[in-house]
N, C-alpha and C positions, 0 to 999 in steps of 0.2 A: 435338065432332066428330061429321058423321054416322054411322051403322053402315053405310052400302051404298055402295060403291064401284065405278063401272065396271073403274076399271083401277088396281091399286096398283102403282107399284113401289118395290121395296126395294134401297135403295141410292139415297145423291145423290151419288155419285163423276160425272166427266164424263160418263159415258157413260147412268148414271141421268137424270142432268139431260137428255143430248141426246136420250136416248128419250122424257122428259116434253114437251118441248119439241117435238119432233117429233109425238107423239101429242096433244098439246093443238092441232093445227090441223086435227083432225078428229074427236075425243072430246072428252065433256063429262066433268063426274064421276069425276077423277084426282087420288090421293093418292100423294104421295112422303111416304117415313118412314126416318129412320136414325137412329142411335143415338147418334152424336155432338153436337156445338153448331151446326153449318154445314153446310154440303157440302165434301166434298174433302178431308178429313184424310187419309187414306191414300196409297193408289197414284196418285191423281191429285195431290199436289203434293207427290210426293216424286218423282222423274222427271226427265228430262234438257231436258225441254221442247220434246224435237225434233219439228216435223212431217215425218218418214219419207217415202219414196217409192214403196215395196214392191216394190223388186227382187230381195231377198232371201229369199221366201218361194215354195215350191214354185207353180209353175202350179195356177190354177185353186182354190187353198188361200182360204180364207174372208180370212189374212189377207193375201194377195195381190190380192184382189178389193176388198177393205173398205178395204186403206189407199191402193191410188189412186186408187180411188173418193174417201178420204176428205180425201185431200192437196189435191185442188181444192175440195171441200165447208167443208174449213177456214180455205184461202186465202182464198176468193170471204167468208167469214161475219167475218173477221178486215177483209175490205176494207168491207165492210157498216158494220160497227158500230165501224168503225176502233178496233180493237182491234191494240196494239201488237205487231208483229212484224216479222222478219227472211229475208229468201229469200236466205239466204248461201251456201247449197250446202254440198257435203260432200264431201272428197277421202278415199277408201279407200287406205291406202299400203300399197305392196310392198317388200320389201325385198330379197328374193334369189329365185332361179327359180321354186320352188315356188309361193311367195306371186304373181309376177308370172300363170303360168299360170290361179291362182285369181281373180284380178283378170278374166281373160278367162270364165271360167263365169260369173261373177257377172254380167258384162257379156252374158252370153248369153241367160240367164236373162232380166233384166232384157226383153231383146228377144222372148223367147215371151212375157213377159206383156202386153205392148204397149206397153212404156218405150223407147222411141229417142233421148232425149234426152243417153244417157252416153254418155263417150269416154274412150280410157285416153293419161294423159298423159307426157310423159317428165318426167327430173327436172326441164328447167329448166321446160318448162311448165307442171309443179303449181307449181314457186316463182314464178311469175308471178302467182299465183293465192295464194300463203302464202309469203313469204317465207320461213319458218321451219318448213315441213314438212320431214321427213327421209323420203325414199324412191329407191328407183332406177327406180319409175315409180308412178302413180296414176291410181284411177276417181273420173271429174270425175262430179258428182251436181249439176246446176244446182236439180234445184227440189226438194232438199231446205230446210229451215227452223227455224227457234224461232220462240216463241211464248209471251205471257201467258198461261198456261193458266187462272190465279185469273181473271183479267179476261176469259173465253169463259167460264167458267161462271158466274160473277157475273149476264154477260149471258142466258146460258141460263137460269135461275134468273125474273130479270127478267122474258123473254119468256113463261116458263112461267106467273108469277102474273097475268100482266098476261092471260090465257085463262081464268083460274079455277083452273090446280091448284092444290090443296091441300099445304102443307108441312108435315110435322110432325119437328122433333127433337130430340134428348135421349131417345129414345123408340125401343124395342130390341123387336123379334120375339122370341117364347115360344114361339109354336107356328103350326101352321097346319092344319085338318081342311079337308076334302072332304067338301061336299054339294052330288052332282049334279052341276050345270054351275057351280058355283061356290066359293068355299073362306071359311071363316071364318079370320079372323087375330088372334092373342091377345097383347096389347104387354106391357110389364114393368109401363106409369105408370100406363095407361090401360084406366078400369074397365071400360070398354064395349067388348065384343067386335065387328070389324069383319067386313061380309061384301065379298066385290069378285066379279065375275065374272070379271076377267084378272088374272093376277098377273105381275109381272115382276121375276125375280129377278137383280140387277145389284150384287151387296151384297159383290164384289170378294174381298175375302179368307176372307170368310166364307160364297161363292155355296153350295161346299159342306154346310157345315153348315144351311143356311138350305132347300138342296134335300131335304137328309134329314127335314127337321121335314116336308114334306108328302107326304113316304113314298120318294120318290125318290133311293134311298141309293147310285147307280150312278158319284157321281163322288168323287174325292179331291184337296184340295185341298194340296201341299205349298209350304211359304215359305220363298222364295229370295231374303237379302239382299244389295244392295250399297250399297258404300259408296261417295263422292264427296270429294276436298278439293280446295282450294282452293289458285292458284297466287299468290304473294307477286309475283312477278316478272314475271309474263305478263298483258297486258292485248292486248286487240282486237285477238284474231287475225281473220284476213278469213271463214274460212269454220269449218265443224266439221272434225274431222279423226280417223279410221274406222282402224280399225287391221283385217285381213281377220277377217273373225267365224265364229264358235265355234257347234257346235251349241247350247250352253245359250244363248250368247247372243251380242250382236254386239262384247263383246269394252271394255276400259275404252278411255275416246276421252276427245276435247275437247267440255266440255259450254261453250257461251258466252250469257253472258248478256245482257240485250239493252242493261244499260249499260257492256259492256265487260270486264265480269270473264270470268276464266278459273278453269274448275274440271274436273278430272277425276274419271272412274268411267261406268259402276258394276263393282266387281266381281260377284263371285257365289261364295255361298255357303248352306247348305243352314241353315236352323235350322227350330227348334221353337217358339218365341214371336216374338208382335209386341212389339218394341223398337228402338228407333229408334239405340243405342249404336253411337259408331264403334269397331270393331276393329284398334285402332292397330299389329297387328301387323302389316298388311300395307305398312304407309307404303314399304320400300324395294320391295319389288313395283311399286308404283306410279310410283316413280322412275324406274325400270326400265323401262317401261312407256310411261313416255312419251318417255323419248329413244327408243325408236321409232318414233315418234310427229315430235319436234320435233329440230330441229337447234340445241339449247339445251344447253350445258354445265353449266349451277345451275340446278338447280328447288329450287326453295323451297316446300314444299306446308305446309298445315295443314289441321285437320278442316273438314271441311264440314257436310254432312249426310247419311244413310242414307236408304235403301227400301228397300222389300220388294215381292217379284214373285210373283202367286199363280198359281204353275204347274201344273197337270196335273202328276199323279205320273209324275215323267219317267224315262223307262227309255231315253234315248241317243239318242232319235231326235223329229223334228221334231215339236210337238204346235200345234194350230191350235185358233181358238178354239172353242169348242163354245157355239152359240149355235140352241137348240133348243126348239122348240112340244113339250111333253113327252104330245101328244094320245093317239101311238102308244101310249105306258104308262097312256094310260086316266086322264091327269091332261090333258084339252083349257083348253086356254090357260094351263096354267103353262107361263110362256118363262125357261127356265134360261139365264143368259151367265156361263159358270165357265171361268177359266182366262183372262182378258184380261191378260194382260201387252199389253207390246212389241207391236204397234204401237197400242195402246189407245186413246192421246189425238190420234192421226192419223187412227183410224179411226174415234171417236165418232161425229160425224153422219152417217157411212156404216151404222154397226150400228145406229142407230137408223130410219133409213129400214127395213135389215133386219129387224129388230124387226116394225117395221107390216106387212111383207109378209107374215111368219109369221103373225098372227093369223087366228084362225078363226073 
């Protein structure tokens, strides 16, 4: 491998790749490095596979900006390289006043950020739409979607090598020093110390610790699991289906998959390690949960599979993503993205064009 690199990033999660990809069509000289066997074991395939619409996130908030930016960036890239997906839309259900009222914020909202697309439905009109929703009204979401997310970054990956970046994995950051305008980086395998002049830190669960190694100790990273199972009895619902969302998050729904399967989640919960274990004690929670959700007497659920969300140390209120050229702190072109949860794989080719504008 050589030792000098224009531009390293760390991390091949989707959003790694969509910055490589992004930056390989105007840089030469760009290494991606993670410490796993591939891309994407983490946060990016473990996920609901939704593409988002971002009506939900405060005006003007990066991730209001970044996922309706990104919802057409990933449509338009999905129709490119026909790349398997679904524009089924998303019905948010109400159930009693409160919830109905909040259906209308949400819908408000929606319209300062420049979404006019939603409308709130009565009950028979959402069941025209899902049969088997349970609501006494709902916000219709046309251009939400799912999405291959393995097979966009397969292709990101592809488009990346096929420009010259460099891939290296199995192969884990140690450290990182600062000389001048540029930073040396020092791997677990690999004897040879590398230098880059841009570094971009995209390395998701670990962006934290990865910020600290080149002196920038300002962020905290906490991980927030959920879990997902699987419905025995429910196959090919029409759309997803939103139950009104929660400050930590938007709350367990219908996650659908693009051959028909039905699963729910996520929840959320606070832990300490990465492990991918279901907590089966929530299974009646979830039952619970979804007759909210469905006009379904027997849910059948079993495990599915877990993720993990790497949040911002959250203290109750809304956090956005922190996607910053850390030049102010006298580290010019380390670009920190710490804390990408939700709406992450909506927003990838959005943050990655953002990425390039930051550069200095």
């Amino acid at each position: 491998m050589d030792n000098k690199f224009n531009i390293t990033i760390i991390g091949a999660g989707i959003v790694g790749l969509s910055i490589a990809e992004e930056l390989s069509k105007s840089y030469k000289n760009i290494l991606v490095v993670d410490k796993e066997n591939t891309f994407g074991h983490h946060v990016s395939s473990r996920n609901s596979e939704v593409i988002h619409s971002g009506f939900y996130y405060p005006l003007n908030s990066l991730k209001s900006k970044l996922c309706i930016e990104g919802n057409k960036l990933l449509y338009k890239f999905a129709k490119s390289y026909n790349i398997n997906h679904k524009n089924c839309g998303k019905l948010i259900v109400a159930n009693n006043s409160p919830e109905t009222k909040k259906l209308r914020d949400i819908m408000n909202n929606a319209h300062e950020c420049g979404l006019n697309d939603l409308s709130i439905l009565t009950k028979k009109e959402s069941k025209t739409i899902e049969p088997f929703v349970n609501c006494i009204e709902s916000l219709w979401i046309p251009s939400t979607g799912i999405i291959d997310s393995h097979s966009v970054m397969s292709k990101l990956e592809y488009l990346s090598k096929q420009r010259d970046v460099s891939f290296v994995y199995k192969t884990k950051v140690v450290a990182i020093d600062k000389f001048e305008d540029s930073y040396e980086i020092s791997f677990d395998k690999i004897n040879t110390k590398i230098r880059s002049d841009i570094v971009i830190n995209s390395a998701g669960l670990w962006s934290d610790k990865i910020s600290s190694m080149a002196g920038i100790n300002k962020y905290k990273i906490e991980y927030y699991k959920g879990d997902y199972y699987k419905a025995r009895n429910i196959k090919n619902l029409k759309c997803l289906i939103y139950p009104i969302p929660k400050v930590a998050s938007l709350g367990i729904h219908s996650v659908l998959s693009l051959n028909g399967d039905v699963s729910f989640g996520p929840n959320i919960y606070k832990v300490d390690d990465i492990q991918y274990s279901i907590d089966d004690s929530f299974r009646k929670q979830y039952i619970n949960e979804i007759k909210q959700l469905l006009d379904i007497d027997e849910i059948d659920i079993s495990e599915d599979f877990s993720g993990i969300r790497p949040k911002i140390k959250f203290g109750g209120n809304f956090n956005d993503f922190i996607i910053q050229n850390e030049a102010k702190e006298g580290f010019k072109n380390f670009i920190n993205l710490v804390g990408i949860d939700s709406p992450g794989l909506t927003s990838s080719l959005a943050i990655a064009k953002y990425v390039k504008s930051i550069i200095v």
